[in-house]
C-alpha positions, 0 to 999 in steps of 0.5 A, spaced: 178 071 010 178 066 015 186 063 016 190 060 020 196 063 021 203 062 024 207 067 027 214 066 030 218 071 035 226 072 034 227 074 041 223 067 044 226 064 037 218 060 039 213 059 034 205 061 036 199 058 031 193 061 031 186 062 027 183 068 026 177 072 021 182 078 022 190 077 020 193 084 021 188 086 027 190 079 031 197 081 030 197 088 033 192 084 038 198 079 040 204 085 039 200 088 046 201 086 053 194 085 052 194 078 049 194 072 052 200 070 057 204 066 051 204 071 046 206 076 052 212 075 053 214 078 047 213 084 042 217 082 036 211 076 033 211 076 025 207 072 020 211 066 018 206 062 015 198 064 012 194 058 010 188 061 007 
């Protein structure tokens, strides 16, 4: 399911929009110090919001 998403970080207390085909799978993807340079900086990333 194709969704836009909107994660937040207590430990940055910032919020990060995304879209993706693969919620869960994105999400772990942003938990890892693999992704991008933003979503790094942090491990704590939960699903705030979910627009289908």
């Amino acid at each position: 399911m194709d969704c836009v998403y909107i994660l937040h970080s207590l430990h940055l207390d910032r919020f990060y929009v995304g879209y993706s085909s693969d919620l869960y799978s994105r999400l772990e993807y942003h938990k890892k110090s693999a992704s991008d340079k933003f979503t790094a900086k942090a491990n704590d990333w939960n699903i705030f919001l979910i627009i289908a």
